[in-house]
C-alpha positions as protocol buffer text, in pm:
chain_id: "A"
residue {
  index: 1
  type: UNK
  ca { x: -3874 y: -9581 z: 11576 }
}
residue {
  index: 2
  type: UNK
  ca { x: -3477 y: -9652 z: 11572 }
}
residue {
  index: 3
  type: UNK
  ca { x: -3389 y: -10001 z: 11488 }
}
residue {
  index: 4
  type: UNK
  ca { x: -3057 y: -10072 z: 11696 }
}
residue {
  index: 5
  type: UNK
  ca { x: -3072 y: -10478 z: 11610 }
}
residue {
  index: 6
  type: UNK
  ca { x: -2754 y: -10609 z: 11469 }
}
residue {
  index: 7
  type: UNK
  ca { x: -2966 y: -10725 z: 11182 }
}
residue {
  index: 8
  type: UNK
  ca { x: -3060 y: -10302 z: 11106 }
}
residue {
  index: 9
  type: UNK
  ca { x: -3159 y: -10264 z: 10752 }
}
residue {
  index: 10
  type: UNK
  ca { x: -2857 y: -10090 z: 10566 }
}
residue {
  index: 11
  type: UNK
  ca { x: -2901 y: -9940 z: 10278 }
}
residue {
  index: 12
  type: UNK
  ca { x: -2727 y: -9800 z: 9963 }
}
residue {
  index: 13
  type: UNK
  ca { x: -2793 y: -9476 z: 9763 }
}
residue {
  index: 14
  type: UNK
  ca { x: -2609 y: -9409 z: 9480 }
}
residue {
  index: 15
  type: UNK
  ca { x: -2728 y: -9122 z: 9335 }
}
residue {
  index: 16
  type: UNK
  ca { x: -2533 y: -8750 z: 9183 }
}
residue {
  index: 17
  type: UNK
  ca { x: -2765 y: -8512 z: 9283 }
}
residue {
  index: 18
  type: UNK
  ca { x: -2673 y: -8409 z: 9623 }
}
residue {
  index: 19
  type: UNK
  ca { x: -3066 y: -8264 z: 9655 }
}
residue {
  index: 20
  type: UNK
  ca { x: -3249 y: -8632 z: 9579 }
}
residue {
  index: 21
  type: UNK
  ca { x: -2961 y: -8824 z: 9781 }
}
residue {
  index: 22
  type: UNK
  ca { x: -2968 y: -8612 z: 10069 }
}
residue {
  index: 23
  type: UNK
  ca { x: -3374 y: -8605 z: 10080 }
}
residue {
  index: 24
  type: UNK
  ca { x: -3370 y: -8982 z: 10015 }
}
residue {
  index: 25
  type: UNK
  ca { x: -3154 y: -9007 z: 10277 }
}
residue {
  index: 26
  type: UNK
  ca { x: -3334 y: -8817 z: 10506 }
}
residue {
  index: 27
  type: UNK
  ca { x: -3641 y: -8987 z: 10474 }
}
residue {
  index: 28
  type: UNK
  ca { x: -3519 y: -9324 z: 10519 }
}
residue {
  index: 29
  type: UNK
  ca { x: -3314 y: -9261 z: 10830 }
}
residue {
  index: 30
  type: UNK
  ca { x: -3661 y: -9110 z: 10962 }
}
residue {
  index: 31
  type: UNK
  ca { x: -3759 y: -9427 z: 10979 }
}
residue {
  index: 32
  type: UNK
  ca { x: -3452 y: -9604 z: 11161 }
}
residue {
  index: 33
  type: UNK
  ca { x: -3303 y: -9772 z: 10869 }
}
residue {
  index: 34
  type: UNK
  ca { x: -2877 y: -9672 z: 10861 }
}
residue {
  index: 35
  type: UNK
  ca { x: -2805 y: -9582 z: 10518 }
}
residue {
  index: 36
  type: UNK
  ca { x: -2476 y: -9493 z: 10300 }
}
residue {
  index: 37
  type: UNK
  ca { x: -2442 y: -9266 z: 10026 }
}
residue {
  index: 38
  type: UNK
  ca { x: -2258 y: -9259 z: 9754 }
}
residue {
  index: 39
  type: UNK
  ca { x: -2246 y: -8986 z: 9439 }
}
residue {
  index: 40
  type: UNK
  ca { x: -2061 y: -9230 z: 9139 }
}
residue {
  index: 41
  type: UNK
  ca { x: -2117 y: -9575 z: 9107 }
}
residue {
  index: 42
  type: UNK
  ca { x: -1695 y: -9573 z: 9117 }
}
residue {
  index: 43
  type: UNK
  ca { x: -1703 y: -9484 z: 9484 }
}
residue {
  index: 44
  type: UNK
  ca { x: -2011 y: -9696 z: 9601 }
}
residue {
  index: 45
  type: UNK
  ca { x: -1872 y: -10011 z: 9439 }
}
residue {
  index: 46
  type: UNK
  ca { x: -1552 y: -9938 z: 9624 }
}
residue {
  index: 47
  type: UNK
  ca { x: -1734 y: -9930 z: 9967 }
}
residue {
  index: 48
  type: UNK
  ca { x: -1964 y: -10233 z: 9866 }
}
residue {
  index: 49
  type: UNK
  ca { x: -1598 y: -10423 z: 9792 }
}
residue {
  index: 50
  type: UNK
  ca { x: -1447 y: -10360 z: 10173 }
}
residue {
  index: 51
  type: UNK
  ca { x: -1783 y: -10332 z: 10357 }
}
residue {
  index: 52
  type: UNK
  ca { x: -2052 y: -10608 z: 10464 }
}
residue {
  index: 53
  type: UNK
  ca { x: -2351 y: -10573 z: 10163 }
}
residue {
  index: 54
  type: UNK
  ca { x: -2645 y: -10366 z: 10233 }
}
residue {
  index: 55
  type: UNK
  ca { x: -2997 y: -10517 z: 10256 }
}
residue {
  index: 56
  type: UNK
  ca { x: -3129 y: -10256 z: 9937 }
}
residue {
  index: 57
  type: UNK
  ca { x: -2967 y: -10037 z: 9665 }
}
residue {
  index: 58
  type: UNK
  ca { x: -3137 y: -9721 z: 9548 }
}
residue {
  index: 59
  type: UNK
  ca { x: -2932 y: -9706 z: 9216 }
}
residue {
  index: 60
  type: UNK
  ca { x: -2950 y: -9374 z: 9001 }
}
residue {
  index: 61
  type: UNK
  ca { x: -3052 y: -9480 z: 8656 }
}
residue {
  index: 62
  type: UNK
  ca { x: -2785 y: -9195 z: 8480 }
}
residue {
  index: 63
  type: UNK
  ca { x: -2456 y: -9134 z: 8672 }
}
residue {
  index: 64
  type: UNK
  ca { x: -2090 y: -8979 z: 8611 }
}
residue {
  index: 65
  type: UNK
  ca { x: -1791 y: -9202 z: 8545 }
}
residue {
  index: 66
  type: UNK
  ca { x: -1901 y: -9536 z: 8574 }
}
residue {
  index: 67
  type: UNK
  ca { x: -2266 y: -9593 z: 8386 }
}
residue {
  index: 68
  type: UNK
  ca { x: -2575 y: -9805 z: 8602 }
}
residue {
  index: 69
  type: UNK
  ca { x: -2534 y: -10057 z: 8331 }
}
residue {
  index: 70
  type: UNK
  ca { x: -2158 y: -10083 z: 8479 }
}
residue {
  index: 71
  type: UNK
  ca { x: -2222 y: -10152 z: 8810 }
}
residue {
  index: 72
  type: UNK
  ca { x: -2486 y: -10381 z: 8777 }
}
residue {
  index: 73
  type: UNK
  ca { x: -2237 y: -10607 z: 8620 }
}
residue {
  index: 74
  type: UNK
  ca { x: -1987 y: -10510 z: 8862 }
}
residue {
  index: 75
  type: UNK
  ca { x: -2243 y: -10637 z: 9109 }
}
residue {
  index: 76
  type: UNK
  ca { x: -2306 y: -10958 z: 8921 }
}
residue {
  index: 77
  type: UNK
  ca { x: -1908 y: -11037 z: 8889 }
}
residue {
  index: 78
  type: UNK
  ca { x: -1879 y: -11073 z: 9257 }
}
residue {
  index: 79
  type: UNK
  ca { x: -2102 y: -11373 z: 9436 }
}
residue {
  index: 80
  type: UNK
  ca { x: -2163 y: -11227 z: 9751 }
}
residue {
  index: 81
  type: UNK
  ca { x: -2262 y: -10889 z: 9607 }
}
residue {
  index: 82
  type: UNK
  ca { x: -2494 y: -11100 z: 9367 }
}
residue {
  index: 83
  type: UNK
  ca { x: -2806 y: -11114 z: 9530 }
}
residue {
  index: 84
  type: UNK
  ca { x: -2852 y: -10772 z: 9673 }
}
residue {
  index: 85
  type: UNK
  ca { x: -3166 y: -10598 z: 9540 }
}
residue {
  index: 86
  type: UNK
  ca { x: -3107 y: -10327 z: 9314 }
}
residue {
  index: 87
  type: UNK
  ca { x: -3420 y: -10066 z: 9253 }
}
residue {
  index: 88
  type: UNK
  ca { x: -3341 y: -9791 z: 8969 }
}
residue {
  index: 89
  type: UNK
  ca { x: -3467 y: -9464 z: 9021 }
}
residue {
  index: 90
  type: UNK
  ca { x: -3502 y: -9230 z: 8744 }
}
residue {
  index: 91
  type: UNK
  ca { x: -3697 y: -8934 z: 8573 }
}
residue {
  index: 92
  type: UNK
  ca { x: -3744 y: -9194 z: 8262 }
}
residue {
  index: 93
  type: UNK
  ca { x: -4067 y: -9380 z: 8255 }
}
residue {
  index: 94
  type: UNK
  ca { x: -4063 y: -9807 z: 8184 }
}
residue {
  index: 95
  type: UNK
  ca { x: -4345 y: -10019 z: 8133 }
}
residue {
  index: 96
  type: UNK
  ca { x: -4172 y: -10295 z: 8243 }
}
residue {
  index: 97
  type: UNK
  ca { x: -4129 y: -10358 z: 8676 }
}
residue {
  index: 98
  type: UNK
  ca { x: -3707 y: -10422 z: 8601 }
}
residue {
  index: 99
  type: UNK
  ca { x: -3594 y: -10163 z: 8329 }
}
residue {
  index: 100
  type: UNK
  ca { x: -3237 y: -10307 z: 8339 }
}
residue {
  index: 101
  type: UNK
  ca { x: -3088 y: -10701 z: 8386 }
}
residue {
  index: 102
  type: UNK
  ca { x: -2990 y: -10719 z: 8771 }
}
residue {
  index: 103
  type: UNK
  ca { x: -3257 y: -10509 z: 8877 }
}
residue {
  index: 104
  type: UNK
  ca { x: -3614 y: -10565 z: 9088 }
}
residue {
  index: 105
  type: UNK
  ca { x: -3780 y: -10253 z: 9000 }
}
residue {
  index: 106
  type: UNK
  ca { x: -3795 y: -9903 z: 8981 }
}
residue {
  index: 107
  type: UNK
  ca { x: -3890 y: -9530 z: 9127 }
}
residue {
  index: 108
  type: UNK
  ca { x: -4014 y: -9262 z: 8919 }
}
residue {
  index: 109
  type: UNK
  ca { x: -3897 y: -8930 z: 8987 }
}
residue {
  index: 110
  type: UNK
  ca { x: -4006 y: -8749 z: 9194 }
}
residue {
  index: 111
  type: UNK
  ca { x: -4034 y: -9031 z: 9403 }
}
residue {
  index: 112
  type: UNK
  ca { x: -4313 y: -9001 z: 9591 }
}
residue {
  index: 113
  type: UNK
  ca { x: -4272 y: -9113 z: 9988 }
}
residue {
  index: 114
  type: UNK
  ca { x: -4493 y: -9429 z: 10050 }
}
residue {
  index: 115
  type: UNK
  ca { x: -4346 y: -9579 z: 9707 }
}
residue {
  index: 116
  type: UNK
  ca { x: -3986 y: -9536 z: 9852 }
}
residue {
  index: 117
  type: UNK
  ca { x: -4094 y: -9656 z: 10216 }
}
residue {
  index: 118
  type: UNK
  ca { x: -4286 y: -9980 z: 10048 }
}
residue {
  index: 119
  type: UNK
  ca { x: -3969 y: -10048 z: 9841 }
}
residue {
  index: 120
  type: UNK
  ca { x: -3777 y: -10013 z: 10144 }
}
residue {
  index: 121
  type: UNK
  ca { x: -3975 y: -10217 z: 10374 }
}
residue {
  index: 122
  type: UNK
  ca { x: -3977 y: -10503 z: 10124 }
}
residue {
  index: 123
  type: UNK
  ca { x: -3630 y: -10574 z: 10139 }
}
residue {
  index: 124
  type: UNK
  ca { x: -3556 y: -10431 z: 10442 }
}
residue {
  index: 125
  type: UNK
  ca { x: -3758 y: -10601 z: 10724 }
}
């Protein structure tokens, strides 16, 4: 299924390890949803700054240069960058559904499939 509507879920991985970004990636554009990835929070803010928002974020909990704490701030600075949901996926375990301010959940690694698809579909149709 390939959804070609000008409303097409887009969504935004931000993650440093090429193996979990590219199968994340993979699995989601599977499904017909575009998606952009990104390896530092540096270089996804930059394209989230030029570029309409995306629908989701898949937001690495630990990254290079520029920490998840950073970004989500970033995110918060800029109104229409605000509201995008931001899900945090990590190898850490939280007993709480939003481990960090800004966020509306998380993904244990390994994610497993029919979590990521859920999160996905929840924001993204």
């Amino acid at each position: 299924m390939f959804k070609s509507t000008p409303q097409s879920a887009q969504i935004m991985i931000i993650e440093d390890s090429a193996t979990v970004r590219d199968m994340l990636a993979h699995i989601i554009r599977d499904d017909g949803y575009q998606v952009a990835t990104y390896t530092t929070a540096v270089d996804g803010l930059k394209y989230l700054q030029s570029s309409q928002p995306p629908r989701l974020i898949l937001l690495d909990r630990v990254l290079p240069y520029m920490s998840s704490e950073e970004f989500l701030e970033a995110l918060q600075a800029e109104p229409r960058l605000s509201a995008i949901p931001v899900v945090i996926i990590s190898t850490y375990l939280y007993d709480e559904p939003a481990p960090l301010p800004y966020t509306v959940g998380y993904l244990e690694k390994p994610i497993a499939i029919d979590d990521l698809m859920r999160v996905v579909r929840r924001y993204c149709d």
